[in-house]
Structures are given as structure tokens and as C-alpha cells.
C-alpha positions as CSV (number, residue, x, y, z in Angstrom):
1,X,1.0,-12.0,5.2
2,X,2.8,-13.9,8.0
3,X,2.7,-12.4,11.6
4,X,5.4,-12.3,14.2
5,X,4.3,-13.5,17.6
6,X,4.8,-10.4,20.1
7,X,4.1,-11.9,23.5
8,X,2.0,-10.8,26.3
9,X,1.4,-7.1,25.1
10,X,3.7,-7.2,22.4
11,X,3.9,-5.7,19.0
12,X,4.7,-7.8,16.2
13,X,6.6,-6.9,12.9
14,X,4.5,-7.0,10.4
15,X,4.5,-3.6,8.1
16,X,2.1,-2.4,5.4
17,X,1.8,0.7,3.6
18,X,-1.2,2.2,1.1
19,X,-1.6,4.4,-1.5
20,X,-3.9,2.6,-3.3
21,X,-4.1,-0.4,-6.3
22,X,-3.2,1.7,-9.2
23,X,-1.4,4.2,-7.9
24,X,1.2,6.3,-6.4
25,X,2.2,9.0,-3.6
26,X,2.8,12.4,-5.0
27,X,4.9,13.8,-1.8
28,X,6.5,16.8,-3.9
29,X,5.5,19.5,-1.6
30,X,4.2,20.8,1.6
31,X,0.6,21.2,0.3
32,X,-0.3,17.6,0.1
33,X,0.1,17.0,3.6
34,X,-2.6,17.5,6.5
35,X,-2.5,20.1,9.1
36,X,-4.0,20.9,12.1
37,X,-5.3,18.4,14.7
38,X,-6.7,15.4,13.6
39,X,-10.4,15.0,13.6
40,X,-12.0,11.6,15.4
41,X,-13.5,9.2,13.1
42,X,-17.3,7.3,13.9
43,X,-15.6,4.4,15.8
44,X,-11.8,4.6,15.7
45,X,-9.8,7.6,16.9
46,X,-6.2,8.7,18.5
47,X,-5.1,10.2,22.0
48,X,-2.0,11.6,22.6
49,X,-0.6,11.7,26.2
50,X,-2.8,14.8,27.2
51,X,-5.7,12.6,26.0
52,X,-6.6,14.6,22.9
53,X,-6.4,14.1,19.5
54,X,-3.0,14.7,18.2
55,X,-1.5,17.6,15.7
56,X,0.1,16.5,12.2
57,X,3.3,17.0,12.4
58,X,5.4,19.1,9.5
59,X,5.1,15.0,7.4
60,X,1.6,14.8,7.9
61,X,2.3,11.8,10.9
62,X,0.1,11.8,13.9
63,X,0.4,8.7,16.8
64,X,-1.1,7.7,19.8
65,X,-3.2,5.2,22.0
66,X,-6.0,4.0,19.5
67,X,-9.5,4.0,20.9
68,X,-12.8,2.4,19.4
69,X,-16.3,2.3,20.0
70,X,-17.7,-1.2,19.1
71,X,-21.2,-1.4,16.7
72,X,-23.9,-0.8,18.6
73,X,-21.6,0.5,21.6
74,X,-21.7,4.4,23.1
75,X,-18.6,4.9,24.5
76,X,-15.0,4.3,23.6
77,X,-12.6,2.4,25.0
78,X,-8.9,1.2,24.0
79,X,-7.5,-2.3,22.8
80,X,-5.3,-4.8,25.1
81,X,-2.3,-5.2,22.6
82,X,-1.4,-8.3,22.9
83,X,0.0,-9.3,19.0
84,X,-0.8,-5.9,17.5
85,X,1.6,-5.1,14.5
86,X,1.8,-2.7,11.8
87,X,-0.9,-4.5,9.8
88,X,-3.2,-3.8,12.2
89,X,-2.0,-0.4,12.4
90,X,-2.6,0.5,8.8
91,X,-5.8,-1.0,9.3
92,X,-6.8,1.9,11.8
93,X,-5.2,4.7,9.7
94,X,-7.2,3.4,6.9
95,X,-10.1,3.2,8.5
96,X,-9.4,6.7,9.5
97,X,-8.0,8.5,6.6
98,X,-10.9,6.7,4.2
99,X,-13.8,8.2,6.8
100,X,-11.5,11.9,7.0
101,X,-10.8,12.0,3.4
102,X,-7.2,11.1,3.5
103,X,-4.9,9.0,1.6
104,X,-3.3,6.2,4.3
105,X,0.9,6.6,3.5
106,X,1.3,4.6,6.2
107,X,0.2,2.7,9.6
108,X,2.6,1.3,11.8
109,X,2.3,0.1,15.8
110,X,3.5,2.1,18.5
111,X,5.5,0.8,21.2
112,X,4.1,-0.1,24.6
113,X,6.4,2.8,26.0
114,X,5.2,5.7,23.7
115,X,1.4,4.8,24.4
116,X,-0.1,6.7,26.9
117,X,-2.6,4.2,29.2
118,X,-6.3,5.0,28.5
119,X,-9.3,4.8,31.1
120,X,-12.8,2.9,31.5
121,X,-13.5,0.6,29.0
122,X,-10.9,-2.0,26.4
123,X,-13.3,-3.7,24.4
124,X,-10.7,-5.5,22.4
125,X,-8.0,-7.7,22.3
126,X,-6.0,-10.3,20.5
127,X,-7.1,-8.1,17.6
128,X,-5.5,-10.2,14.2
129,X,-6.0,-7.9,10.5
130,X,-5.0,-9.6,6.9
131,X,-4.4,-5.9,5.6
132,X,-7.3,-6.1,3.3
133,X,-10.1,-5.0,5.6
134,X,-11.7,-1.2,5.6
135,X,-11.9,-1.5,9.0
136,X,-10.9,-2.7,13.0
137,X,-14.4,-4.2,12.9
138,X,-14.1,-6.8,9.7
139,X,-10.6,-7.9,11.5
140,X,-10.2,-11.3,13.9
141,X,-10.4,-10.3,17.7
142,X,-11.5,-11.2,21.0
143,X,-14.1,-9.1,23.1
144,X,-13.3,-8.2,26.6
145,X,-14.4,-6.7,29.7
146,X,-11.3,-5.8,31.2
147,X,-10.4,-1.7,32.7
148,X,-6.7,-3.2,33.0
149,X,-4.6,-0.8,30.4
150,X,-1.3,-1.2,31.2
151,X,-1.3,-3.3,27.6
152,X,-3.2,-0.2,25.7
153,X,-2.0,-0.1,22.1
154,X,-1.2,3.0,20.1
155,X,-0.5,3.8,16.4
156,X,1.3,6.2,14.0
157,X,-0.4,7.5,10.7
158,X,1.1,9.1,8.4
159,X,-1.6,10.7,5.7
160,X,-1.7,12.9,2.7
161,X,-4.6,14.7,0.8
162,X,-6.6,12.1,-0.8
163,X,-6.3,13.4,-4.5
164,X,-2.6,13.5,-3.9
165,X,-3.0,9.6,-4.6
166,X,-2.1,9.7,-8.3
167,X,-3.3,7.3,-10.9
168,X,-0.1,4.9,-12.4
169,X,0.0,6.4,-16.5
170,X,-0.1,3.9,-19.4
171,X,2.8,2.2,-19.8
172,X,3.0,1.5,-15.9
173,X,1.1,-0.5,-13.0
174,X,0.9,-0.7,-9.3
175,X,0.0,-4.6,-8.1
176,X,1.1,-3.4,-3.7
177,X,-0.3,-1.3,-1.4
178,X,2.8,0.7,-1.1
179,X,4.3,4.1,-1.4
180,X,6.4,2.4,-4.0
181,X,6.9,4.4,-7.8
182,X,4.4,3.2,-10.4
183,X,6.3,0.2,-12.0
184,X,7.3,0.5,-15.3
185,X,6.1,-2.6,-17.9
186,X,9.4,-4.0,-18.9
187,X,11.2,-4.1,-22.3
188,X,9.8,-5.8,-25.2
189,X,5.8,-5.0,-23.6
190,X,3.2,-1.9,-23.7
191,X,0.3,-0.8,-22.4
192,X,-2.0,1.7,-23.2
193,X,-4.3,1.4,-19.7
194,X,-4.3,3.6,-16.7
195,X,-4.4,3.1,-13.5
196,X,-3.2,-0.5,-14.0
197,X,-3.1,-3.0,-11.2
198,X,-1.7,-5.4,-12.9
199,X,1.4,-6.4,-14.7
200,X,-1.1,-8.4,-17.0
201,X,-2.0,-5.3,-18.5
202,X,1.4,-4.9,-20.0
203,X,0.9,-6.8,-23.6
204,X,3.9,-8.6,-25.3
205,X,5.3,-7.4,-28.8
206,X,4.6,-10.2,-30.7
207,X,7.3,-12.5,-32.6
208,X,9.1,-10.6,-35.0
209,X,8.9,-7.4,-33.8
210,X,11.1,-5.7,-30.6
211,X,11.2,-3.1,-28.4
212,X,14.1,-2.2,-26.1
213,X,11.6,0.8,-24.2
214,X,10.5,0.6,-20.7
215,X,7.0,1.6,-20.1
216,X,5.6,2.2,-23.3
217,X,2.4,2.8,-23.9
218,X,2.0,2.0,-27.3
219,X,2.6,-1.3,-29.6
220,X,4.3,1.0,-32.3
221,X,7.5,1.1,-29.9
222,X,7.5,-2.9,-31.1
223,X,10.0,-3.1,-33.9
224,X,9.9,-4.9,-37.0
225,X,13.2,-6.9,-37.1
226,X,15.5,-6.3,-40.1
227,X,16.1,-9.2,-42.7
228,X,18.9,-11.2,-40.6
229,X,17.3,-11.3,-37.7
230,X,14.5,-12.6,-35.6
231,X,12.2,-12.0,-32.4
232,X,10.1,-14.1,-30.3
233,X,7.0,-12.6,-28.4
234,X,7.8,-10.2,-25.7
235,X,11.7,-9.8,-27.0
236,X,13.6,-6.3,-25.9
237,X,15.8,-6.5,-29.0
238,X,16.0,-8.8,-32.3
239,X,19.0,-11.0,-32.5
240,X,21.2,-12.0,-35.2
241,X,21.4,-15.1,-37.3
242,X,23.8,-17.8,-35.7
243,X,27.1,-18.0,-37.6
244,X,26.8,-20.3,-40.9
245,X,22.8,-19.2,-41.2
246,X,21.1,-16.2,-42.8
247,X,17.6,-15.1,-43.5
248,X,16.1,-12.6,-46.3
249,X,12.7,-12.3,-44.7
250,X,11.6,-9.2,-42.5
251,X,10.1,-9.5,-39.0
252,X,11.1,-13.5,-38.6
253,X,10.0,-14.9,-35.5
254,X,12.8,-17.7,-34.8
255,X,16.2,-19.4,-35.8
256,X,14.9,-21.8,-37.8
């Protein structure tokens, strides 16, 4: 994932979201999202501009200046953001919302003019996340033992109930960490698997047969092709016989 330089306290571009490998938000009602305030994790946590931990809004969201307390640290303190994006971000709601039991929807930077400063310690900065990491702590970053925080950083999570996280059914797959539908295996495949990841789980109909059905879960929706017509592996529908050529035989697999 390519990062967008942000300049001396900036916030970069870069934008992740999660539901999981596998599977997809279900965001059909009120109940899946979190209320109340939000709880502080071991060592990453969010202050709003009264300094306390912020209320979920009515869309389960919740934002403000991030704090952490470093391994083998006792006390929090905030991060200088210089170069802190929205991979990053989701790195902290994950973090988060894996400790608290939530599903991470999304993470995304605030700007320097919606976070409130913090006080006392910033143990980080120059803080640089892939997107894979559980946590702030497995990212790239510099220590520091600055009390300047005009450059504190802040984030915006937006969570539901963990098992409202639901597993992709056969017949489709989720390869992102996104709030993305469960894709569909395309015409002319199947699968019969779960929770797929993977777009390698969706098996082709072999030569000779056909299906024109989008996620299907089985390999009966593959076709036989009538006398006349032929298939090759992974076809969405048989084709005729070109013009001055014919064929008696059942379920043939090409032209010739």
C-alpha cells in the first residue's frame, strides 16, 4: 500500500477498511452498532476535547486524539503526527475493537484541526503501518521524548458488534479488508466453501459443460452442452458450431 507524504504534522491519504478475510458487514439495523462510551483498551485509547473517552454516535463512530502506553511503559502519552494516514488509523481501531470485542468498519485519520492537544508525555512519532499489523506496536516508528503536542494525532472508528461480521456463503469470497459485499464467483465457476478468501476457491466447469449462474455453489449448475455445440473449461454458455461445421456428440469441448 503506497503512502502519501503529509508534511511536518500532516496526514496522508492512505484509506483502509476491515471486516474481515471472508467476510462481510451486516449494517441492517440499529442493534449491531455499539453504544455508550467507549471503553479504553490495554495500550491504545481515544480522548475527545473534554479529555474523556468519547460516546458512539447513532453509526457506531467515535474520534479523537489517540493515546498509547508503550510495552513496559505506565503512563500514556499521545503520537507527533507527522505522516499518519488512515492506515494507521485502522491500525488503532483494530487494535481497539479486537481487544473490546468489536468488528473494525473502519479507521481513518483525523485532521490536525479536530484533534484536541494532549499533555505530558508523546512517545511516538513518524509512526508508518502496512495495514496488516494487530497493533500500533508491530508498526515502523520512531521513539521520542518530546511534551511538544501541537502535532497530536487523532482518529475516527467506526465499529459494529463483532458477530455482526458475517461469513461470505458458498458460491462467494471476500479477498479485501473492506466493507465491500461478499463477491460473487463469476459465470461458468462454483464453489461449495464458506467463508472463502479467495477467488481460487471458485472451481471452473470443466470443457463441455456451462453455466451462465453467478455464485453458484454447486458443479450441477455446469451444463452439459447439447449436440451442436461445445464448451471450454470455465465457459458461461456453450456456443454453436461455426457455419459449414456440425457435431453429433454431447458435452464437446472445442471447434474442432
Amino acid at each position: 500500500i503506497g503512502a502519501e507524504e503529509g508534511g511536518e504534522g500532516g496526514v496522508g491519504q492512505r484509506r483502509m477498511t476491515e471486516c474481515g478475510l471472508g467476510s462481510a458487514p451486516n449494517l441492517s439495523g440499529p442493534s449491531s452498532l455499539p453504544t455508550g462510551q467507549l471503553q479504553d483498551a490495554s495500550s491504545v485509547r481515544i480522548r475527545d476535547d473534554s479529555n474523556n473517552s468519547p460516546t458512539f454516535d447513532s453509526e457506531g463512530v467515535v474520534s479523537g486524539r489517540i493515546e498509547v502506553k508503550p510495552s513496559g511503559e505506565t503512563a500514556w502519552g499521545t503520537i507527533y503526527g507527522y505522516n499518519w494516514d488512515d492506515v494507521d488509523a485502522l491500525v488503532a481501531c483494530r487494535e481497539i475493537g479486537n481487544e473490546l470485542g468489536y468488528a473494525t468498519i473502519s479507521g481513518t485519520a483525523l485532521s490536525r484541526d479536530d484533534t484536541p492537544d494532549g499533555s505530558g508525555e508523546v512517545w511516538w512519532s513518524n509512526v508508518y503501518c502496512s495495514g496488516s499489523e494487530e497493533t500500533l506496536e508491530d508498526c515502523s516508528k520512531s521513539t521520542t521524548s518530546s511534551t511538544y503536542h501541537s502535532y497530536d494525532i487523532g482518529i475516527t472508528c467506526k465499529f459494529v458488534q463483532a458477530d455482526e461480521c458475517e461469513a461470505c456463503p458458498a458460491g462467494k469470497f471476500s479477498d479485501t479488508i473492506d466493507t465491500s459485499p461478499c463477491t460473487s464467483c463469476e459465470a461458468g465457476h462454483y464453489s461449495s466453501t464458506p467463508s472463502a478468501i479467495s477467488s481460487d476457491t471458485c472451481l471452473a466447469c470443466e470443457a463441455g459443460k456451462a453455466s451462465s449462474t453467478t455464485g453458484a455453489t454447486s458443479e450441477s449448475t455446469c451444463s452439459s452442452c447439447e449436440a451442436g455445440t461445445y464448451a471450454t473449461a470455465a465457459s458461461a454458455s456453450c456456443k454453436q458450431c461455426a457455419a459449414g461445421r456440425y457435431s453429433s456428440t454431447p458435452s464437446a469441448t472445442s471447434a474442432d
